[in-house]
C-alpha positions as a Markdown table, in Angstrom:
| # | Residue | x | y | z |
|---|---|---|---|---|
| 1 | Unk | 0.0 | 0.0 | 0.0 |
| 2 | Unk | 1.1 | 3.6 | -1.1 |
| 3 | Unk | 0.3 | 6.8 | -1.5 |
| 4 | Unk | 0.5 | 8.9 | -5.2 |
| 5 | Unk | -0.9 | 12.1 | -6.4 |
| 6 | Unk | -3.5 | 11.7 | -2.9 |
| 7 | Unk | -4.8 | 8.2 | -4.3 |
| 8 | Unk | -3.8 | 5.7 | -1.6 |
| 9 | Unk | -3.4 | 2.5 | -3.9 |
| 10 | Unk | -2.1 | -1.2 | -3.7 |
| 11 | Unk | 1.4 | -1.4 | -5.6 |
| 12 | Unk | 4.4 | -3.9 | -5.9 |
| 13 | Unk | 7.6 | -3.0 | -4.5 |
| 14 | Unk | 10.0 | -1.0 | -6.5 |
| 15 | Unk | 12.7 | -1.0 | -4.2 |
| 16 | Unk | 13.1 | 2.8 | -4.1 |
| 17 | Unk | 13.3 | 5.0 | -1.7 |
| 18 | Unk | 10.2 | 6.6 | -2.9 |
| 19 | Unk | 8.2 | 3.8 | -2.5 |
| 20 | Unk | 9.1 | 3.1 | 1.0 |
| 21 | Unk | 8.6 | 6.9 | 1.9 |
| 22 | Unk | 4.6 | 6.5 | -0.2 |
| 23 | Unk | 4.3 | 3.4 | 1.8 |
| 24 | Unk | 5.2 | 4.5 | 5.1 |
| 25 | Unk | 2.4 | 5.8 | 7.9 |
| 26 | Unk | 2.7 | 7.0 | 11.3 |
| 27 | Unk | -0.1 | 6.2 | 13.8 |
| 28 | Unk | -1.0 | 9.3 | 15.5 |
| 29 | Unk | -3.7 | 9.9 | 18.4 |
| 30 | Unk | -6.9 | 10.4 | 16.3 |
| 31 | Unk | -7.9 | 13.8 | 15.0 |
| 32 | Unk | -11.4 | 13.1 | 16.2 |
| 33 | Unk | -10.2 | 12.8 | 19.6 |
| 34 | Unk | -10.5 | 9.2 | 19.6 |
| 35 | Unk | -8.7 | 6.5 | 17.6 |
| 36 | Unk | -5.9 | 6.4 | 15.7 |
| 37 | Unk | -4.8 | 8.1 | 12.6 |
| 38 | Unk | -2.2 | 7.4 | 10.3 |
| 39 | Unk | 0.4 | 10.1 | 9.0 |
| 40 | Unk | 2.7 | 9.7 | 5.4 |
| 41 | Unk | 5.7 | 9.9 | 6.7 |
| 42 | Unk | 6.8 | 12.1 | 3.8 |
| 43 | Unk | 3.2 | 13.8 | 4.1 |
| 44 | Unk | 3.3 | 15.6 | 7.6 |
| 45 | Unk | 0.0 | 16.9 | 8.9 |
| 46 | Unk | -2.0 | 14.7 | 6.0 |
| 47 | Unk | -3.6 | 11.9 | 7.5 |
| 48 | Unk | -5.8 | 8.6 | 5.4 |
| 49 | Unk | -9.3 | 9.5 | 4.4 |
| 50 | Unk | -11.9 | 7.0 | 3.3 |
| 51 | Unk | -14.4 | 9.0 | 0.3 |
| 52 | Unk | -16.2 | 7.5 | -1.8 |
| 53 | Unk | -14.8 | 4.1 | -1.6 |
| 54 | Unk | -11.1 | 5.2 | -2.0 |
| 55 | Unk | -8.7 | 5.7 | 0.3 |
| 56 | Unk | -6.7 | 9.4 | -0.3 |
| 57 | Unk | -3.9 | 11.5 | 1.8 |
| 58 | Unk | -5.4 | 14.4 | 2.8 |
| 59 | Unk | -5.0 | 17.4 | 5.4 |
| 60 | Unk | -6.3 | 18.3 | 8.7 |
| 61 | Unk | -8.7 | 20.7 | 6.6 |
| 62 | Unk | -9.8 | 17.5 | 3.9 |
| 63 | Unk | -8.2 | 18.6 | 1.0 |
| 64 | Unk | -6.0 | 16.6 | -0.8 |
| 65 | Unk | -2.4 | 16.9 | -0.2 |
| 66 | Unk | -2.1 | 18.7 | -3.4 |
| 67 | Unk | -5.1 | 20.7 | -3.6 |
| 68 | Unk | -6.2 | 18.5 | -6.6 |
| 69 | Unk | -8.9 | 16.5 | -5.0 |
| 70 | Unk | -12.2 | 17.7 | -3.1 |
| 71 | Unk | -12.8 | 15.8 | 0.3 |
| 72 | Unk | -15.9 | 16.5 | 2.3 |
């Protein structure tokens, strides 16, 4: 599992250090106060959102990391 342009997707192993950087979360206490959250570890302050039955890296504020995807 990795992250690319905010699309959190299912990908084979390159070996680069790209990859591990996409495919690398943090668990962080929950933004909701409760839970956990993961974190990209090349993302900071972008956590995993589920939309629409996808799975994205997106900000504190739900937008995509890039600004290219609208999260509710």
């Amino acid at each position: 599992m990795r992250h690319a342009d905010s699309l959190v997707r299912s990908a084979p192993d390159d070996g680069t250090a790209l990859f591990r950087q996409d495919a690398t979360f943090c668990a962080r206490p929950g933004v909701g106060g409760t839970g956990i959250t993961f974190e990209p570890i090349n993302v900071p302050g972008s956590y995993l959102r589920h939309y629409a039955s996808q799975v994205y890296v997106a900000s504190g504020s739900g937008g995509g990391d890039h600004g290219r995807r609208a999260q509710p």
